[in-house]
Backbone as numpy.savetxt, mean C-alpha at the origin, in Angstrom:
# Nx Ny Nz CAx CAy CAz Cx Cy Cz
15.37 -2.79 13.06 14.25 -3.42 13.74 13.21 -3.86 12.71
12.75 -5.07 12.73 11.96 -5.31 12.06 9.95 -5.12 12.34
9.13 -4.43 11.41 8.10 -4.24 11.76 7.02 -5.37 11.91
6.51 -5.05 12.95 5.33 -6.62 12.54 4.39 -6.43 11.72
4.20 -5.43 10.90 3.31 -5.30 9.94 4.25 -4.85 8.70
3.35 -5.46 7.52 3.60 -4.44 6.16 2.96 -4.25 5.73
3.18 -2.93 4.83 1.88 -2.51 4.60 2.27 -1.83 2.99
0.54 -2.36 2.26 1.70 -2.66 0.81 -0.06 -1.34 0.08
0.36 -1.16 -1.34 -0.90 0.09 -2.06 -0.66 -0.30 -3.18
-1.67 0.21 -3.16 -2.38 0.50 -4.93 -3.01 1.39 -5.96
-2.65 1.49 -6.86 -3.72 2.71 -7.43 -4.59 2.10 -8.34
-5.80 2.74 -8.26 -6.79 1.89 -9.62 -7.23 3.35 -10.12
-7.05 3.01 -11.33 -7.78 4.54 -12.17 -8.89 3.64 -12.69
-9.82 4.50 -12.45 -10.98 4.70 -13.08 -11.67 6.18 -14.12
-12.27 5.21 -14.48 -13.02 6.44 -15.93 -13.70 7.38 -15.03
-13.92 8.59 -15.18 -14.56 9.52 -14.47 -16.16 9.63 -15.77
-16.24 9.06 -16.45 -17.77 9.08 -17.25 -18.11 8.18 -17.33
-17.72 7.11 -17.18 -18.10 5.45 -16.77 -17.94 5.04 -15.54
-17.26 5.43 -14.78 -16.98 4.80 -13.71 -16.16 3.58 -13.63
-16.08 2.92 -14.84 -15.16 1.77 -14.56 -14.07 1.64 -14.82
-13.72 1.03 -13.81 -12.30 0.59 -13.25 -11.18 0.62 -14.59
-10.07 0.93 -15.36 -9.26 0.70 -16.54 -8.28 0.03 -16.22
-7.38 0.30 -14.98 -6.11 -0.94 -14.47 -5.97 -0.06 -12.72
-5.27 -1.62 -12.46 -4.77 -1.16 -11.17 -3.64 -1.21 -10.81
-2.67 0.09 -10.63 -0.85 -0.11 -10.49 -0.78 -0.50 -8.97
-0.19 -1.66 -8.74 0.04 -2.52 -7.46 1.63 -1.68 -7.52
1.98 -0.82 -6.52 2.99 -0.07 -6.10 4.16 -0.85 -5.56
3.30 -1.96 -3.97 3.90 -2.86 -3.67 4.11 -2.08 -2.22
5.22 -2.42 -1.54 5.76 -1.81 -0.31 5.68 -0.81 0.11
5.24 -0.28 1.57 5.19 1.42 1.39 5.79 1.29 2.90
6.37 2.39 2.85 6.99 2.76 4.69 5.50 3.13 5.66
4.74 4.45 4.27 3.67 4.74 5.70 2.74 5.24 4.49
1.59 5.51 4.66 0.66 5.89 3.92 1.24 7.01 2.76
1.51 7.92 3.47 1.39 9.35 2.72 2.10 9.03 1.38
2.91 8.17 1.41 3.81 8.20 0.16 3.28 7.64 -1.07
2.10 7.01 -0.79 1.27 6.69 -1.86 0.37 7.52 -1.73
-0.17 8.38 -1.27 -0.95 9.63 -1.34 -0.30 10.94 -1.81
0.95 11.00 -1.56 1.79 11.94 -2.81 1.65 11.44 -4.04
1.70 10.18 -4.28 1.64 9.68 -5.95 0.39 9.80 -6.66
-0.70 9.62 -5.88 -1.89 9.29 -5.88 -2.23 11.13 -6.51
-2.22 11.87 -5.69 -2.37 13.40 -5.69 -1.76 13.40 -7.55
-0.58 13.60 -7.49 0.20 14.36 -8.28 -0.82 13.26 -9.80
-0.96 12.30 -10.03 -1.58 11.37 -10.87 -2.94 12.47 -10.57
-3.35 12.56 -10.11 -4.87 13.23 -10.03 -5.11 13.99 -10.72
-4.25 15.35 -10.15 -4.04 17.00 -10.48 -4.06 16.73 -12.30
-2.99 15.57 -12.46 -2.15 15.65 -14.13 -2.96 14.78 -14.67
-4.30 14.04 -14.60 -5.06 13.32 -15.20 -6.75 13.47 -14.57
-7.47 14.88 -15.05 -8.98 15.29 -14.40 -9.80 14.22 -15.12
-9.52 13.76 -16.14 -10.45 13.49 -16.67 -10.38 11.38 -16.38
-9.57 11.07 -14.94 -9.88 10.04 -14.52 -9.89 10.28 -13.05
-10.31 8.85 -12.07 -10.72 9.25 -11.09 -9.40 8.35 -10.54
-8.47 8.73 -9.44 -7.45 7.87 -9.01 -7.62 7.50 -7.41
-7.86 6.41 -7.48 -8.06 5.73 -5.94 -6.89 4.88 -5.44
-6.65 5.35 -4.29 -5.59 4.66 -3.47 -6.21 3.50 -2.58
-5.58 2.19 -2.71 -6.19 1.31 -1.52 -4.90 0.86 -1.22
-5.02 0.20 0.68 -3.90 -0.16 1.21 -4.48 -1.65 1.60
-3.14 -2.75 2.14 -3.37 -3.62 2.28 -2.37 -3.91 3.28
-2.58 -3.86 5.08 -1.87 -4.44 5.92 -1.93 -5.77 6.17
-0.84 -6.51 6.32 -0.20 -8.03 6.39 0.83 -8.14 7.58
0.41 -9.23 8.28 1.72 -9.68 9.13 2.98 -9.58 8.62
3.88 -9.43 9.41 5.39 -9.66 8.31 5.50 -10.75 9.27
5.91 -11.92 7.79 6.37 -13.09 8.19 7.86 -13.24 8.89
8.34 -12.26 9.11 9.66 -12.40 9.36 10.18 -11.75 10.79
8.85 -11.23 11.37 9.12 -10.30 12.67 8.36 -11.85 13.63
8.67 -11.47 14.96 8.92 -12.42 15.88 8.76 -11.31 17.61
7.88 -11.54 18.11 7.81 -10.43 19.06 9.28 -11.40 20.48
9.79 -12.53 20.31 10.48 -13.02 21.34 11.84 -12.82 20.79
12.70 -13.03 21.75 13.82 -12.92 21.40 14.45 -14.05 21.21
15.73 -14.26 19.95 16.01 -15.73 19.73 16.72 -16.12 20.86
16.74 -15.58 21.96 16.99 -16.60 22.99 15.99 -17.54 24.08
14.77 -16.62 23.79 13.84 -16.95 24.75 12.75 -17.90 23.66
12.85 -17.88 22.34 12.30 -19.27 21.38 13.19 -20.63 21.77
14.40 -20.53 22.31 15.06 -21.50 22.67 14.73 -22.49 23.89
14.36 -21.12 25.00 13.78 -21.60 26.29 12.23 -22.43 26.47
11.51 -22.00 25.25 10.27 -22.57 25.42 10.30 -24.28 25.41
């Protein structure tokens, strides 16, 4: 089944004595949150001396269709 959403993350480390931003790892695809919040965690615990932020980004999926290809026919 295809979802009508996707939903894609990121991590940005930041300096924890500057505050600014150093890079941001674009992960890409995620099934559901948590799985970039396991990565996010474990990066944390093993790097105190930066700050690791998770952001998400939900998108239509271009490829889901709430009708059925028989009833796009009928219209």
């Amino acid at each position: 089944m295809i979802k009508p959403t996707l939903l894609y993350g990121s991590l940005e480390i930041v300096s924890r004595e500057t505050l600014e931003p150093l890079f941001t790892l674009n992960v890409g695809e995620l099934r559901n949150p948590s799985q970039l919040e396991k990565l996010r965690v474990v990066f944390a615990d093993n790097n105190k001396h930066f700050i690791v932020l998770a952001s998400f980004k939900e998108i239509v999926n271009p490829a889901y269709s709430p009708l059925k290809d028989g009833e796009i026919k009928d219209l």
